[in-house]
PDB file of N, CA, C, O and CB in Angstrom:
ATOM      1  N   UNK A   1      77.114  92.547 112.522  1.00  0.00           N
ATOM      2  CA  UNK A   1      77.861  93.535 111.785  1.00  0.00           C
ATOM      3  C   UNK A   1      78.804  92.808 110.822  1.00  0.00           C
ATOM      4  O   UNK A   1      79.613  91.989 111.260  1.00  0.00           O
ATOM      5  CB  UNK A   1      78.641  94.475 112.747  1.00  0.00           C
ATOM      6  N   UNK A   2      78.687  93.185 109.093  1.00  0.00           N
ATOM      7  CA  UNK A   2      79.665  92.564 108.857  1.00  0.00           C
ATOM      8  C   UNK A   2      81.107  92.524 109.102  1.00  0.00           C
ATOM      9  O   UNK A   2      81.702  93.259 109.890  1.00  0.00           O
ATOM     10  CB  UNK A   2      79.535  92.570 108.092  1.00  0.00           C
ATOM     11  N   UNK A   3      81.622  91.620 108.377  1.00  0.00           N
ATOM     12  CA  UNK A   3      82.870  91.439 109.357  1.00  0.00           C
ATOM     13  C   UNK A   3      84.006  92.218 109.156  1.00  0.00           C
ATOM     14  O   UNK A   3      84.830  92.400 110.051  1.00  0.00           O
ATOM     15  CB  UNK A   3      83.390  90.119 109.336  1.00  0.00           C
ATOM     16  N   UNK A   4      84.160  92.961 107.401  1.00  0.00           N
ATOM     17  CA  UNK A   4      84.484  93.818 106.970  1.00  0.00           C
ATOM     18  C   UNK A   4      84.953  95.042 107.437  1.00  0.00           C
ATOM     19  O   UNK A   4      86.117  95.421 107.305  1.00  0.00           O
ATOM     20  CB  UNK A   4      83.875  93.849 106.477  1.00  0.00           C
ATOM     21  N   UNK A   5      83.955  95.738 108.046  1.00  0.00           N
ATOM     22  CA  UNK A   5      83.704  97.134 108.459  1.00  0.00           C
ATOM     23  C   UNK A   5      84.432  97.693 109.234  1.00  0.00           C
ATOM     24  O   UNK A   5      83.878  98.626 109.815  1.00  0.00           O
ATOM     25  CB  UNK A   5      82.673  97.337 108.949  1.00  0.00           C
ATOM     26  N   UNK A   6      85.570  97.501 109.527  1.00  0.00           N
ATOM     27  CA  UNK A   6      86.627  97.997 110.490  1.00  0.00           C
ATOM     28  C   UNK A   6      88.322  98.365 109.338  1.00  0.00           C
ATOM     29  O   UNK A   6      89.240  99.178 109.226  1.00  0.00           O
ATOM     30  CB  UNK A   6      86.851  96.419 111.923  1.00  0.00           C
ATOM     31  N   UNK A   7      87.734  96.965 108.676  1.00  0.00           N
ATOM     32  CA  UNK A   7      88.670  97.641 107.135  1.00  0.00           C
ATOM     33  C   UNK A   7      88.281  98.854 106.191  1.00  0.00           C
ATOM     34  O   UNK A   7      88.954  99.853 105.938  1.00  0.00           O
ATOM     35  CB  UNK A   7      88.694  96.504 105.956  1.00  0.00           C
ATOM     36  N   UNK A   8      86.894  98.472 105.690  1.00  0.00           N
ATOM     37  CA  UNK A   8      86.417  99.402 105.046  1.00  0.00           C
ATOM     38  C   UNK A   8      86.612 100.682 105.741  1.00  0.00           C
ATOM     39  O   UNK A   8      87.432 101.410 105.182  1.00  0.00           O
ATOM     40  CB  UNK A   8      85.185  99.118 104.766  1.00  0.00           C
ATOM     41  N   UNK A   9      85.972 101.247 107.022  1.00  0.00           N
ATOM     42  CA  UNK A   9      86.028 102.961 107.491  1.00  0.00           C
ATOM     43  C   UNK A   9      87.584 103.218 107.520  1.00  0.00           C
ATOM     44  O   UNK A   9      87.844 104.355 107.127  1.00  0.00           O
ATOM     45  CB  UNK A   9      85.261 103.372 109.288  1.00  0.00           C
ATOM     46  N   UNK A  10      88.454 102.634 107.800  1.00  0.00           N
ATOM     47  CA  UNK A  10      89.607 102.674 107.453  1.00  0.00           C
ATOM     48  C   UNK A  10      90.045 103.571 106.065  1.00  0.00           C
ATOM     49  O   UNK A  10      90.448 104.720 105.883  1.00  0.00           O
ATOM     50  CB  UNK A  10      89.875 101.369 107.415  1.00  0.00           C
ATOM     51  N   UNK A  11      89.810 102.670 105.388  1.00  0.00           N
ATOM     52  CA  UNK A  11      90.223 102.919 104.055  1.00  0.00           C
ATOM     53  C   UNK A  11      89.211 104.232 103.387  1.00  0.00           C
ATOM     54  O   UNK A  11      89.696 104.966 102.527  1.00  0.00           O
ATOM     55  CB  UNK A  11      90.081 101.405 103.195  1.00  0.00           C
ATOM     56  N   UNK A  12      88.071 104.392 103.777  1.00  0.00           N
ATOM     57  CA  UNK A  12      87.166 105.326 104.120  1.00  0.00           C
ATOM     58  C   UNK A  12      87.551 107.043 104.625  1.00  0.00           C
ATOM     59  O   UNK A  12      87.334 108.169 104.177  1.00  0.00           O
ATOM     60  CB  UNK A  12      86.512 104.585 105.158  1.00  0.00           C
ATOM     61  N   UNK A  13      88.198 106.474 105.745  1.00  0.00           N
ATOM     62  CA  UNK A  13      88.807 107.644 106.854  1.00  0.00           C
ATOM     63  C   UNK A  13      90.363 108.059 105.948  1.00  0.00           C
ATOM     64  O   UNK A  13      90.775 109.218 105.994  1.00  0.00           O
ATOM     65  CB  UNK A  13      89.198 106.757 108.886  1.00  0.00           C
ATOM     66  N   UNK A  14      90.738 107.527 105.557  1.00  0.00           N
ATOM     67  CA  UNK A  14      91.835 107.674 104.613  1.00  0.00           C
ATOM     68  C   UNK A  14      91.784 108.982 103.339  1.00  0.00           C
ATOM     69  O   UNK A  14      92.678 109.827 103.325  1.00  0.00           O
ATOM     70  CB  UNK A  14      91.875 106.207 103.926  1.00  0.00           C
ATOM     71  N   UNK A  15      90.540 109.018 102.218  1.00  0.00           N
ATOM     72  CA  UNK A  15      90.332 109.739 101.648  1.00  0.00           C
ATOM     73  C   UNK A  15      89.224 110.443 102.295  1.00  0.00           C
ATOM     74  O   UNK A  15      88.220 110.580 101.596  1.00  0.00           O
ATOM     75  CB  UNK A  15      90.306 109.320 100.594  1.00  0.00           C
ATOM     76  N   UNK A  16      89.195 110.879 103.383  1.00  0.00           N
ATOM     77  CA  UNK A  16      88.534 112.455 103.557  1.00  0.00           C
ATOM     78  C   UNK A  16      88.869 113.510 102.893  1.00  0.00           C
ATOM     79  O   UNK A  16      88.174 114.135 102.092  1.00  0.00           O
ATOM     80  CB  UNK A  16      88.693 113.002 104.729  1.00  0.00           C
ATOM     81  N   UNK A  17      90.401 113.801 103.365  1.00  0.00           N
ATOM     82  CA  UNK A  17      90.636 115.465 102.414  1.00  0.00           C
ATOM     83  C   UNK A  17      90.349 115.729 100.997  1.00  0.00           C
ATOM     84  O   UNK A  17      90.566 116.775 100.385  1.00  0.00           O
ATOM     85  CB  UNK A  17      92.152 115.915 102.325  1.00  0.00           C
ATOM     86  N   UNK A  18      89.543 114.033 100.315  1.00  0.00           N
ATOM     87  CA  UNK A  18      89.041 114.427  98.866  1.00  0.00           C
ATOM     88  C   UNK A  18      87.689 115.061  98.969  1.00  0.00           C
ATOM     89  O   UNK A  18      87.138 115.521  97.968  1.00  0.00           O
ATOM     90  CB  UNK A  18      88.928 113.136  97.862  1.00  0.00           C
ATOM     91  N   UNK A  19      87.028 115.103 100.405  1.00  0.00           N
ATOM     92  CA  UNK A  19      85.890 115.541 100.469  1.00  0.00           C
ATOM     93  C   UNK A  19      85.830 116.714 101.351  1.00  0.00           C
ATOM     94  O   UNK A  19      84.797 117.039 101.937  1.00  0.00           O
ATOM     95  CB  UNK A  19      85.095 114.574 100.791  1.00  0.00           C
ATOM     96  N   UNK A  20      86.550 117.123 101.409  1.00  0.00           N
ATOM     97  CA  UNK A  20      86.851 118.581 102.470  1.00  0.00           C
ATOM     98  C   UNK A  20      85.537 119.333 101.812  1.00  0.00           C
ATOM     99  O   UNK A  20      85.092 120.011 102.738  1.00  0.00           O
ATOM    100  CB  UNK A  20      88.756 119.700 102.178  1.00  0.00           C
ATOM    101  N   UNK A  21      84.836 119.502 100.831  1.00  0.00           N
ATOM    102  CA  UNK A  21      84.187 120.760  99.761  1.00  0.00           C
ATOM    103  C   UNK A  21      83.033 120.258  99.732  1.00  0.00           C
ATOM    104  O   UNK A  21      82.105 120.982  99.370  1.00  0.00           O
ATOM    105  CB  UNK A  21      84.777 121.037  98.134  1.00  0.00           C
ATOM    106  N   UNK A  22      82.771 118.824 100.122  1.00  0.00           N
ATOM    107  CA  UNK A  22      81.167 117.924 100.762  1.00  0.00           C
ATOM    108  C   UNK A  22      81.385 117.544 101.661  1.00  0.00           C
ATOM    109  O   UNK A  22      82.376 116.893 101.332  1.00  0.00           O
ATOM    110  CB  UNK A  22      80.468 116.696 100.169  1.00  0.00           C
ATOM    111  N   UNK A  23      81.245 117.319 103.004  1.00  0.00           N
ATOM    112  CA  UNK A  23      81.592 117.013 104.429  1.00  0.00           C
ATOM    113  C   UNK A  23      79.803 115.957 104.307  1.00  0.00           C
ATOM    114  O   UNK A  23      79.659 114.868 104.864  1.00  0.00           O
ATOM    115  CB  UNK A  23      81.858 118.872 105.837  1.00  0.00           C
ATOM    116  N   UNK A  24      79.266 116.295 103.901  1.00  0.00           N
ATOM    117  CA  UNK A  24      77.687 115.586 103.598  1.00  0.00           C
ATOM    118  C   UNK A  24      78.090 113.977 102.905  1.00  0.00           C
ATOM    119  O   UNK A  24      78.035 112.852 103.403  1.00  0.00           O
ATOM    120  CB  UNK A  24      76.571 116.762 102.154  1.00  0.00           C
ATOM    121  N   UNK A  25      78.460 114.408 101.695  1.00  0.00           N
ATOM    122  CA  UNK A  25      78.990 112.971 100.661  1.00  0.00           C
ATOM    123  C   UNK A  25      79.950 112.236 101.741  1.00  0.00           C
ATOM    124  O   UNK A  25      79.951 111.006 101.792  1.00  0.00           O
ATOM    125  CB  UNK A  25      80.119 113.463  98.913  1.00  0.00           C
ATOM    126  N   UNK A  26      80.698 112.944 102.531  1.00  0.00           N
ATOM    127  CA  UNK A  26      81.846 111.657 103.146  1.00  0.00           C
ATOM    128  C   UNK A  26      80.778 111.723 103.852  1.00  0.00           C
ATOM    129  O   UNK A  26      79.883 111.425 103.062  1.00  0.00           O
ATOM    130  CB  UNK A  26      83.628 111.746 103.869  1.00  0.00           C
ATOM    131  N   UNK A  27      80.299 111.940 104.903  1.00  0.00           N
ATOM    132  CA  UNK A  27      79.493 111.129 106.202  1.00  0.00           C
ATOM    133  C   UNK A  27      78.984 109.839 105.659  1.00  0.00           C
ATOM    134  O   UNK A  27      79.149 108.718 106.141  1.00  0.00           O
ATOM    135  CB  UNK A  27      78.076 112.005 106.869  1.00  0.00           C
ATOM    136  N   UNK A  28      78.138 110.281 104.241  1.00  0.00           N
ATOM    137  CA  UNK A  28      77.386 109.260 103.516  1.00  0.00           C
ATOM    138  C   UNK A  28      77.555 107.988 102.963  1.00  0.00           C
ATOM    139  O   UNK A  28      76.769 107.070 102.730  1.00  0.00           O
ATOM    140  CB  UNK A  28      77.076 109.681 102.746  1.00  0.00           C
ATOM    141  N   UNK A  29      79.283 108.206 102.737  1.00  0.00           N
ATOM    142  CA  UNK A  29      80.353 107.157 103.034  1.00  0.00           C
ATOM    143  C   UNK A  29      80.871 106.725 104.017  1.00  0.00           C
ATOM    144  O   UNK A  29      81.560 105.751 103.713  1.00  0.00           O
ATOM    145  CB  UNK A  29      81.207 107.317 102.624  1.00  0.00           C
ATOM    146  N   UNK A  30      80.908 106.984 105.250  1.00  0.00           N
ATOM    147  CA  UNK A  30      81.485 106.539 106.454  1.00  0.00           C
ATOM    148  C   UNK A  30      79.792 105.589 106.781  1.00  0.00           C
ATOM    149  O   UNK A  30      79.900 104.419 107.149  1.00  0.00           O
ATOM    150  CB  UNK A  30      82.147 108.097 107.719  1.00  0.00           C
ATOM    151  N   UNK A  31      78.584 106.095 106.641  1.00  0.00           N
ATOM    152  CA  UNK A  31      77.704 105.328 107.032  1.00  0.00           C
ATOM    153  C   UNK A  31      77.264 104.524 105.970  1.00  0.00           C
ATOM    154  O   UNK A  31      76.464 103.740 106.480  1.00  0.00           O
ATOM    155  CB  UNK A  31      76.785 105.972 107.612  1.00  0.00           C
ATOM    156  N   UNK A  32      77.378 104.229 104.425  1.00  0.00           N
ATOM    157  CA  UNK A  32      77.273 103.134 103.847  1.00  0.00           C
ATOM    158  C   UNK A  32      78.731 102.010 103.833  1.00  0.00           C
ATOM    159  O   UNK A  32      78.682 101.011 103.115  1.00  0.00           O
ATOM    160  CB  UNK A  32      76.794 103.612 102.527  1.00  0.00           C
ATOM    161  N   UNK A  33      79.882 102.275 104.619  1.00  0.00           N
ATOM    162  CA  UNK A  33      81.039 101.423 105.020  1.00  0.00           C
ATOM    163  C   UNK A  33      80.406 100.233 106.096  1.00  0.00           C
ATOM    164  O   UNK A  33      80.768  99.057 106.046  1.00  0.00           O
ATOM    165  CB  UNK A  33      82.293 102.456 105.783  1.00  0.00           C
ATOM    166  N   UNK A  34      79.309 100.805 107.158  1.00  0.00           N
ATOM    167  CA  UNK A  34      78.686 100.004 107.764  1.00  0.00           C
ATOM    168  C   UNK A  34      77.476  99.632 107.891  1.00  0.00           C
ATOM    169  O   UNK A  34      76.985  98.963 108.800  1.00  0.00           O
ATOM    170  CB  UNK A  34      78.914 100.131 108.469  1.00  0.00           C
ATOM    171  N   UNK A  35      76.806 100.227 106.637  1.00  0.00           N
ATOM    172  CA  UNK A  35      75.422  99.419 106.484  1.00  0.00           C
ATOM    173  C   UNK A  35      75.593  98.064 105.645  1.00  0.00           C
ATOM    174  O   UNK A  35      76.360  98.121 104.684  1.00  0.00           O
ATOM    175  CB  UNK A  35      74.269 100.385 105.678  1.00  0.00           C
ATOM    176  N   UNK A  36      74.600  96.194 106.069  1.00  0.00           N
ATOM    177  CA  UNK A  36      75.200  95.515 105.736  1.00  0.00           C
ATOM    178  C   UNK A  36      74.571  96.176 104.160  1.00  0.00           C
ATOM    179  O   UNK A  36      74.077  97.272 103.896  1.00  0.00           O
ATOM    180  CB  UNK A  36      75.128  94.099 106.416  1.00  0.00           C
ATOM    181  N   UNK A  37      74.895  94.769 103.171  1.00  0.00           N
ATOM    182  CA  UNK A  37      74.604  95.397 101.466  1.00  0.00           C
ATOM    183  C   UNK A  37      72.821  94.629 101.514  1.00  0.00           C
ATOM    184  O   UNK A  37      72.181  94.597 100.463  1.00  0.00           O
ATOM    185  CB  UNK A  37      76.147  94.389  99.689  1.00  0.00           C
ATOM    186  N   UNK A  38      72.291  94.145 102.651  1.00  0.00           N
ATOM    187  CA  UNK A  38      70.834  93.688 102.917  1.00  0.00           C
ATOM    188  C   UNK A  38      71.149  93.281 104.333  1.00  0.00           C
ATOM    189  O   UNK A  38      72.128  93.380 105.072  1.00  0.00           O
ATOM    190  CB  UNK A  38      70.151  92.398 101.874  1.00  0.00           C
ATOM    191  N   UNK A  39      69.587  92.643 104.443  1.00  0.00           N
ATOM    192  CA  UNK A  39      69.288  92.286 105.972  1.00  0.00           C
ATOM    193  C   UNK A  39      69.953  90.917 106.093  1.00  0.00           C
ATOM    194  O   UNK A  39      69.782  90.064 105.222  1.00  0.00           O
ATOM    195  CB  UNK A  39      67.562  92.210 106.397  1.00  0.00           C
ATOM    196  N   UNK A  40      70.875  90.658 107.402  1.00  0.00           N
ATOM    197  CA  UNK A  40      71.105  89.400 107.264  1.00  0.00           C
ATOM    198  C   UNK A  40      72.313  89.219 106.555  1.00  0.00           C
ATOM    199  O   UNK A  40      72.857  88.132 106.749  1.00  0.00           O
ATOM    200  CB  UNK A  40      70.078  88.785 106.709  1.00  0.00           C
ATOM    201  N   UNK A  41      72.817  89.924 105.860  1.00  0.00           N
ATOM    202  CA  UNK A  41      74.487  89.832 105.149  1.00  0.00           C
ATOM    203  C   UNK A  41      75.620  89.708 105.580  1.00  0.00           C
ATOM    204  O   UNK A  41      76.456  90.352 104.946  1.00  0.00           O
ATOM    205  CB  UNK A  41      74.898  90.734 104.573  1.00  0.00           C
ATOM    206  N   UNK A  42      76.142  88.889 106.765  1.00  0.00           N
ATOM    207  CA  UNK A  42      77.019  89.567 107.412  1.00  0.00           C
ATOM    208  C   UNK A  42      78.612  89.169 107.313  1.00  0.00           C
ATOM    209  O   UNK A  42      79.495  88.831 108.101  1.00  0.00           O
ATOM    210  CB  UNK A  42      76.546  89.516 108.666  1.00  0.00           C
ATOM    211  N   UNK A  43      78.445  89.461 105.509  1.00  0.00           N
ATOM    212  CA  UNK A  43      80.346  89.699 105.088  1.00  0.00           C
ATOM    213  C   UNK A  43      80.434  90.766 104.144  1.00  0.00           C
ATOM    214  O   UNK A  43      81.464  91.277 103.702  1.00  0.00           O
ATOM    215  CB  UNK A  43      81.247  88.233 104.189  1.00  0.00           C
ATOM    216  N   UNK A  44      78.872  91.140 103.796  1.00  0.00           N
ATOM    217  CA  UNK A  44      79.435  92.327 102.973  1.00  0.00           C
ATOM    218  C   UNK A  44      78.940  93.703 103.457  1.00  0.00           C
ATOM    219  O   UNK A  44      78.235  93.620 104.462  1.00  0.00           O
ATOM    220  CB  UNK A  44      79.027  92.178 101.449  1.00  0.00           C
ATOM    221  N   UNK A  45      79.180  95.209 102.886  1.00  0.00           N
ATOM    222  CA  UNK A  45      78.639  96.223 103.216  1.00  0.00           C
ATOM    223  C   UNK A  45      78.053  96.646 101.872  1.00  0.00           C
ATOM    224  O   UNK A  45      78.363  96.311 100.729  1.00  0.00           O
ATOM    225  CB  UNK A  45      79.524  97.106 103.917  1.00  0.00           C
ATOM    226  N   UNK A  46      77.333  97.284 102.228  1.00  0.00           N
ATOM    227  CA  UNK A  46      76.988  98.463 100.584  1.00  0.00           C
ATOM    228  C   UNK A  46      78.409  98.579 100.208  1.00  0.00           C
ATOM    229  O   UNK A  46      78.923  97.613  99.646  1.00  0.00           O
ATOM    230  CB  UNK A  46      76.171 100.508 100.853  1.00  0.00           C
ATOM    231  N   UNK A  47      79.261  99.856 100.492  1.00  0.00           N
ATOM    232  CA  UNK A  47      80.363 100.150 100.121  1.00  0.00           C
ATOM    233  C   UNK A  47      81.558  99.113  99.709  1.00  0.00           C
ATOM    234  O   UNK A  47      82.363  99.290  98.795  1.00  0.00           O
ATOM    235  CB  UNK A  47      80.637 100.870 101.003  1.00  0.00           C
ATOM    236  N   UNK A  48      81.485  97.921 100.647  1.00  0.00           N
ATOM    237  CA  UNK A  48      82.122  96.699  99.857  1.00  0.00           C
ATOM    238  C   UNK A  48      82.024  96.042  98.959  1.00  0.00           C
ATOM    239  O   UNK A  48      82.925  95.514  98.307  1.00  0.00           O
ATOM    240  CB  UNK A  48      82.200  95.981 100.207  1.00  0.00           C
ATOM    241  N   UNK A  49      80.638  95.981  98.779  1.00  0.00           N
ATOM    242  CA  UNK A  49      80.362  95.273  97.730  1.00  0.00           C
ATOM    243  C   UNK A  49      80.573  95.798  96.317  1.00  0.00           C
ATOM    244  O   UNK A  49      80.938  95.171  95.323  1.00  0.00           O
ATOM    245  CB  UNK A  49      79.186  94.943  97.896  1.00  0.00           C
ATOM    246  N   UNK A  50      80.078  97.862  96.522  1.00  0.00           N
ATOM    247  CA  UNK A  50      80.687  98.244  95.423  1.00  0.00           C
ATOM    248  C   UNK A  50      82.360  98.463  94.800  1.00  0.00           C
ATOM    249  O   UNK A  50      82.777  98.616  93.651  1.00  0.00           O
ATOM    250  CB  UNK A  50      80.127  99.192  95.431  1.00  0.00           C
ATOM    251  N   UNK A  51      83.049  98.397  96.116  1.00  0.00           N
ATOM    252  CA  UNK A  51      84.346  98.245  95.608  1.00  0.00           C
ATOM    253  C   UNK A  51      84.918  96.659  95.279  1.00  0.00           C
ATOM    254  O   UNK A  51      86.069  96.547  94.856  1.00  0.00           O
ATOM    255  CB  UNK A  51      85.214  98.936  96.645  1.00  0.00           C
ATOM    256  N   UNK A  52      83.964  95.282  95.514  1.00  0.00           N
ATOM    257  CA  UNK A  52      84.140  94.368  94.736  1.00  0.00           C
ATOM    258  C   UNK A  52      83.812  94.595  93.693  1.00  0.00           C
ATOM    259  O   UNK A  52      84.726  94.371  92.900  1.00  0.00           O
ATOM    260  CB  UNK A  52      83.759  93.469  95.009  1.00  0.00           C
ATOM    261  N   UNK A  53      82.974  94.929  93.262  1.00  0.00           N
ATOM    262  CA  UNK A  53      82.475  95.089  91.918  1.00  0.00           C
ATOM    263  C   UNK A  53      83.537  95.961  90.786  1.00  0.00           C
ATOM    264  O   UNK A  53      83.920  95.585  89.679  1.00  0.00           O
ATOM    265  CB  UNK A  53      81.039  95.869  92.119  1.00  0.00           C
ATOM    266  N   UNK A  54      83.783  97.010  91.380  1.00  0.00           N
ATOM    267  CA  UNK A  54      84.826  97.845  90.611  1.00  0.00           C
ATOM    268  C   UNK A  54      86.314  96.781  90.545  1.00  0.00           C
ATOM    269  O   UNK A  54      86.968  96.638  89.512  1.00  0.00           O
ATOM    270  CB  UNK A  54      85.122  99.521  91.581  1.00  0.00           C
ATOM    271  N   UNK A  55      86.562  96.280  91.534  1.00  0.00           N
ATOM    272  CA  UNK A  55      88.142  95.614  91.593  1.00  0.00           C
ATOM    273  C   UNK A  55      87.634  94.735  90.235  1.00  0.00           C
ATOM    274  O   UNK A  55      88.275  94.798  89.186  1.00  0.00           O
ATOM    275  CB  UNK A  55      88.757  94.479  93.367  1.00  0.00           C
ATOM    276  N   UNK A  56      86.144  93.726  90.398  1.00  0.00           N
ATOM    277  CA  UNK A  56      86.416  93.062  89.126  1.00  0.00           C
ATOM    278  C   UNK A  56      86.199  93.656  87.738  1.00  0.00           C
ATOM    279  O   UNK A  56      86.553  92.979  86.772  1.00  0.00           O
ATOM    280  CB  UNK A  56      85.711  91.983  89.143  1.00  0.00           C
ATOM    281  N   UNK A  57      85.652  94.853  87.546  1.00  0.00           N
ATOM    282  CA  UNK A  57      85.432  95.350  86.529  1.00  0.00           C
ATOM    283  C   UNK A  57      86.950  95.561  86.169  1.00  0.00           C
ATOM    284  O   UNK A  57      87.355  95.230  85.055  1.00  0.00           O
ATOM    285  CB  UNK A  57      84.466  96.464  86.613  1.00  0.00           C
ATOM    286  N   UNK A  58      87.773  96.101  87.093  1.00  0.00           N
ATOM    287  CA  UNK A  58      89.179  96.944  86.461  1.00  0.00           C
ATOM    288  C   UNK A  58      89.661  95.722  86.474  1.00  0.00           C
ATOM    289  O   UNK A  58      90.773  96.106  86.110  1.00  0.00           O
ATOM    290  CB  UNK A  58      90.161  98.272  87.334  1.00  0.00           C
ATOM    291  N   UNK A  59      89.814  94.463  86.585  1.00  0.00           N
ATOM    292  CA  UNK A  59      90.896  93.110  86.648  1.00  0.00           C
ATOM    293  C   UNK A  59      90.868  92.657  85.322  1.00  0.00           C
ATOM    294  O   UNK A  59      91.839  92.399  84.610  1.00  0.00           O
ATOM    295  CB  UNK A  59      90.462  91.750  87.709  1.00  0.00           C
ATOM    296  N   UNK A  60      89.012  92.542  84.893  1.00  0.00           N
ATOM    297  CA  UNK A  60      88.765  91.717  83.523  1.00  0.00           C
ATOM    298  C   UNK A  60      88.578  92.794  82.287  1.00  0.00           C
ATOM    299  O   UNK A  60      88.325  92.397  81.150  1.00  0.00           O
ATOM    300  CB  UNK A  60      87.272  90.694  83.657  1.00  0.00           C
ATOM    301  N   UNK A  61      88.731  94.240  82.622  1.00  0.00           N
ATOM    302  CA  UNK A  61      88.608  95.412  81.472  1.00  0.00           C
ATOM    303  C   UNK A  61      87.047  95.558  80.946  1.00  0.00           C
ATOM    304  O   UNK A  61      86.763  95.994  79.831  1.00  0.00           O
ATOM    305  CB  UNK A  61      89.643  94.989  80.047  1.00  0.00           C
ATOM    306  N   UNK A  62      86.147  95.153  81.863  1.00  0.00           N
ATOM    307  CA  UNK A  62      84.759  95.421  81.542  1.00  0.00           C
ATOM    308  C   UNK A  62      84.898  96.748  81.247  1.00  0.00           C
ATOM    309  O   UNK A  62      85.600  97.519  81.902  1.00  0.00           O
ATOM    310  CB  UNK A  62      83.693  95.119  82.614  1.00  0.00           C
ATOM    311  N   UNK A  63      84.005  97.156  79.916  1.00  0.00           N
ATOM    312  CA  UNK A  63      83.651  98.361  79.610  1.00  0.00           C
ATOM    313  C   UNK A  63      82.268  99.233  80.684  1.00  0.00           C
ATOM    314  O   UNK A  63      81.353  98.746  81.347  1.00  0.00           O
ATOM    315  CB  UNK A  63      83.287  98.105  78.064  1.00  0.00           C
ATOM    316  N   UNK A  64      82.508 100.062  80.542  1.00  0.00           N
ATOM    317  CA  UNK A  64      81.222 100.761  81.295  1.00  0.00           C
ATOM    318  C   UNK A  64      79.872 100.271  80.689  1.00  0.00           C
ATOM    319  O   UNK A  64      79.105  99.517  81.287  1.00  0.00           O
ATOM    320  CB  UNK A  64      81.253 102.470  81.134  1.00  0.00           C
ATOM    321  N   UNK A  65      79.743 100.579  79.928  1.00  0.00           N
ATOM    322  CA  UNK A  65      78.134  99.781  78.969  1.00  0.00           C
ATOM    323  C   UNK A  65      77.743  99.059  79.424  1.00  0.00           C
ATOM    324  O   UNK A  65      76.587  98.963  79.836  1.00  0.00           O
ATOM    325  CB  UNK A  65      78.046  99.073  77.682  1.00  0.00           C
ATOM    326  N   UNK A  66      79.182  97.811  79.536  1.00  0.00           N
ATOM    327  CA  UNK A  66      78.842  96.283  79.864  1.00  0.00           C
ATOM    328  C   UNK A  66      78.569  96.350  81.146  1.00  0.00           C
ATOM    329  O   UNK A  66      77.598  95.682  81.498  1.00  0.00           O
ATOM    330  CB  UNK A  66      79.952  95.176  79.613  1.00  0.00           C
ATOM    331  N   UNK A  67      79.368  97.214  82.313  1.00  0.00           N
ATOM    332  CA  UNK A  67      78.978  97.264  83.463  1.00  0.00           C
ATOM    333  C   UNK A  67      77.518  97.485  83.675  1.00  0.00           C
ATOM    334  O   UNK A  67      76.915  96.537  84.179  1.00  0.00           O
ATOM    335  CB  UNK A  67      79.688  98.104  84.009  1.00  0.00           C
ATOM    336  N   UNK A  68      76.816  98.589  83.378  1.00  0.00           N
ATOM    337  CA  UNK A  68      76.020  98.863  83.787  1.00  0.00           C
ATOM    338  C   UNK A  68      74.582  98.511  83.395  1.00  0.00           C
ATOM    339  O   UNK A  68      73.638  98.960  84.045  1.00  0.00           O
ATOM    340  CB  UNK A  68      76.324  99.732  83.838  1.00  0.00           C
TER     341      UNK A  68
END
């Protein structure tokens, strides 16, 4: 399990009441907090990895375009 995943559902379990109106979308987030981001990964999650990705997009001012 990565090693992460006790931070992540945390921070996870934190913004529920933004999903009170999809109870579906948060589950879908509470279970990509602990899937690893592949087989064999065991420091990142899906969900971690996309909030690395965003922390560096917002640090260096990547445009969306360029992001994607």
């Amino acid at each position: 399990m990565p090693i992460d995943v006790a931070e992540t559902v945390e921070m996870v379990e934190a913004v529920e009441e933004n999903f009170i109106g999809n109870p579906k979308k948060f589950r879908e987030l509470i279970e990509d907090a602990g899937k690893p981001l592949y087989k064999g990964c065991p420091n990142f999650t899906k969900l971690s990895a996309i909030i690395q990705l965003l922390n560096l997009k917002s640090k260096y001012g990547v445009s969306d375009m360029c992001f994607t």
